[in-house]
N, C-alpha and C positions, 0 to 999 in steps of 0.2 A: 531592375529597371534598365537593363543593358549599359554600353557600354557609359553612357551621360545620366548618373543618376539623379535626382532631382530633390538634392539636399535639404533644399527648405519645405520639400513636403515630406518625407522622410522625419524630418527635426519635429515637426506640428503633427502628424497622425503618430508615429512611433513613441517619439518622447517629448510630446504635449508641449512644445516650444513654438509657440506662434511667431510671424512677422520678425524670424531672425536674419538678418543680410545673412548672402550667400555663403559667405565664408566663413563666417561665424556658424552657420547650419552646417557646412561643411566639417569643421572643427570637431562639433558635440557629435556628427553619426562617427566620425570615424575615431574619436574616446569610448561612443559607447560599442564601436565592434571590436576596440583593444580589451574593453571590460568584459565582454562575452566572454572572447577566448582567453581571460584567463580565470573566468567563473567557469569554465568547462575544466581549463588544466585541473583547477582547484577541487570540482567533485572529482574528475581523475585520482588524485591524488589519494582523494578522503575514503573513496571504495578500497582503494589498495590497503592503505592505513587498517581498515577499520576489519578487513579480510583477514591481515595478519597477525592483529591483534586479541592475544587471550583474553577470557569472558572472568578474568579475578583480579581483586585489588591488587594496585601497583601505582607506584611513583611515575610522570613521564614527562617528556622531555619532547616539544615541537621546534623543527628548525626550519629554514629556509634551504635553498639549493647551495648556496654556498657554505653549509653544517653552521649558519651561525643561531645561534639561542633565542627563540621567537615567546614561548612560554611555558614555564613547571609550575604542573598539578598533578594532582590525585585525584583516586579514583577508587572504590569500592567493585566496580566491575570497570576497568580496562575497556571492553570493549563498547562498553555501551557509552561510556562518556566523552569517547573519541567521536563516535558517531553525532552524538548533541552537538560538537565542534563542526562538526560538516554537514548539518542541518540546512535544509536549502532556503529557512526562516532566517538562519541564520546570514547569509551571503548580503540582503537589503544591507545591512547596521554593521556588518564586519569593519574591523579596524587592518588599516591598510597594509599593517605587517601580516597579518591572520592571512592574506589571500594569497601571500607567500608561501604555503607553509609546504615543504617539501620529502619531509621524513619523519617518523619521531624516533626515541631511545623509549626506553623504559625500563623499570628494573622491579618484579615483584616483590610485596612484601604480606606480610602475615599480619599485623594489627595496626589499627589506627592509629597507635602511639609512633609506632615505626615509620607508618605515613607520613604524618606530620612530622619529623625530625628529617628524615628524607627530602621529605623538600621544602626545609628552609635551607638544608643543606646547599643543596644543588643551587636555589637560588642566591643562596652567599657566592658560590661557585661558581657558577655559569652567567650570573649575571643578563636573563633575559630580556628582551627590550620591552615584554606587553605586559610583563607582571611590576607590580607597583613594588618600586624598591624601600624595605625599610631596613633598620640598624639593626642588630642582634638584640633578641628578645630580653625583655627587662622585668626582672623580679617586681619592682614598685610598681608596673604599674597593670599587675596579674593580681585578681583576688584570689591569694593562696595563703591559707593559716597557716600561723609561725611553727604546729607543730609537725607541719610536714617539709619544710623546708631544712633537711636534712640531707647527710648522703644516702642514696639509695636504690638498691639494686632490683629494678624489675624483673618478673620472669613471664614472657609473651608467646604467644605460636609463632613459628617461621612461616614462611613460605613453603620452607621442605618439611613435609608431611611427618617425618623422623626427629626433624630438630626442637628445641627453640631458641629465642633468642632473650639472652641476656643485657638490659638497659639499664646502665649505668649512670646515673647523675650525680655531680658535686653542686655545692651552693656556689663553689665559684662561677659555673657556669659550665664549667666542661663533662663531658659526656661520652659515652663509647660503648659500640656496640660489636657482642658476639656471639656468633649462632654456636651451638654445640648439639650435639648428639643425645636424644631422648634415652638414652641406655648408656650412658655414662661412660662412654669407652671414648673419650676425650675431655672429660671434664676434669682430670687431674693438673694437666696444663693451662684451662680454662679458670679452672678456681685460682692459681697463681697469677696467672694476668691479670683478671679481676680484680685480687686483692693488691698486686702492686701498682694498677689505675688507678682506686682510693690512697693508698700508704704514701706514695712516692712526691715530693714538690717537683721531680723534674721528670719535663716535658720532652722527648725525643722529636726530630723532623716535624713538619708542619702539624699544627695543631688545629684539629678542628673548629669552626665558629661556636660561638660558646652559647649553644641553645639548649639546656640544660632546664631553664624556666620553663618550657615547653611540656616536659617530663613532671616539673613538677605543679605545673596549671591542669594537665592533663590528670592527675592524681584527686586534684582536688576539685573535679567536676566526673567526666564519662568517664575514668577509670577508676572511682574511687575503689570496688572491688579487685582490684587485680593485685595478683599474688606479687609481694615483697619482700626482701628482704632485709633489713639494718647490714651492711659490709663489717662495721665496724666493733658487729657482735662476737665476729668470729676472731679466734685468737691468731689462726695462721690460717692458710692456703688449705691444709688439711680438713680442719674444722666446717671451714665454709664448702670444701667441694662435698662433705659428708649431707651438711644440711639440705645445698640443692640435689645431690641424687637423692635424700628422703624425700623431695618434693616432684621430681619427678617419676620416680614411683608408682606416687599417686593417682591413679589411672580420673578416680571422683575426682579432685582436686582440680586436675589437667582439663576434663569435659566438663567440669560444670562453673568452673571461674575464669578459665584461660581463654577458651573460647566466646567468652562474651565482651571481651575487650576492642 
């Protein structure tokens, strides 16, 4: 409309606002050309995102321009779930922090169990402003039978192709996880941390949030097949690193239980 544009018809054919004074028409065109460009930055953003984002499950992490923590999730494919975030269905109904969003992190993982401890983690941690904050996960009020509310040690696929990862739960709530090597050529030292993560009352440097319920709700729903172990079976370090290289071994065992988790 050159250099006098003519706001209150702009306001009434554009964005269907009849009979607004001038300035008030003025107002809403020039909110809705700050909201264009930044529904442009924001696909900007989401093409890049979604370019350099791998196509496998993974934990992730959206921030703002100034790295601060917008929202953690998960995701089964990485790539495809970041895209449903920058869906252009999505832009109408976005929440005002979402159109911020100016990076992500992410961190791959190997099973859904890993997933979910992943980020309640991060969420204890980082603290994001769009995810709904709640308190560490609580045994009462998860339907889990008494007779799995034990300590115990899961065994899951990594991420790395060669590893897995070992899940640790106590009923007190604590938890710890380590990947090691499918060929046993670290699992000496593996079995001993293990076994002093169950044996030991004392706690070194900051202790993880105590999502340990998670491992064991998860047990007693979608994972109830997945390979276990009792910790508390084994007499020493020895014992138990002998049991998990029998299991890992197990070429059957590893493809047809571990993989479905």
């Amino acid at each position: 409309m050159g250099d006098a544009p003519d706001h209150q018809r702009l306001a009434a054919e554009v964005l269907g606002i009849k009979n607004a004074s001038p300035e008030l028409a003025r107002r809403l065109v020039a909110q809705a050309l700050v909201l264009e460009d930044r529904r442009e930055e924001w696909r900007r953003v989401g093409e890049r995102i979604c370019r350099e984002a791998p196509p496998t499950p993974a934990v992730y992490l959206l921030k703002d321009a100034g790295d601060r923590p917008l929202y953690v999730g998960k995701a089964i494919n990485l790539r495809r779930r970041l895209r449903a975030h920058f869906a252009e269905r999505r832009w109408r109904a976005i929440r005002p922090e979402l159109s911020r969003i100016a990076d992500v992190e992410w961190q791959l993982v190997g099973s859904e169990l890993e997933a979910l401890l992943r980020e309640a983690v991060w969420i204890h941690e980082r603290q994001p402003t769009v995810n709904i904050q709640t308190g560490a996960p609580n045994l009462a009020a998860r339907d889990i039978p008494g007779a799995l509310l034990r300590d115990v040690l899961v065994v899951l696929p990594s991420a790395e192709e060669d590893s897995v990862e070992l899940i640790g739960a106590r009923v007190n709530g604590e938890w710890m996880i380590q990947q090691t090597r499918r060929n046993g050529a670290d699992l000496a030292v593996h079995a001993q941390r293990v076994l002093r993560f169950f044996r030991s009352p004392l706690r070194r440097g900051a202790a993880p949030p105590p999502v340990a319920p998670i491992v064991f709700s998860w047990l007693a729903h979608r994972g109830a097949t997945a390979t276990r172990v009792d910790p508390n079976d084994a007499r020493d370090a020895r014992e138990l690193r002998s049991r998990l290289a029998a299991l890992l071994r197990d070429d059957r065992l590893f493809r047809d239980r571990l993989e479905q988790c």
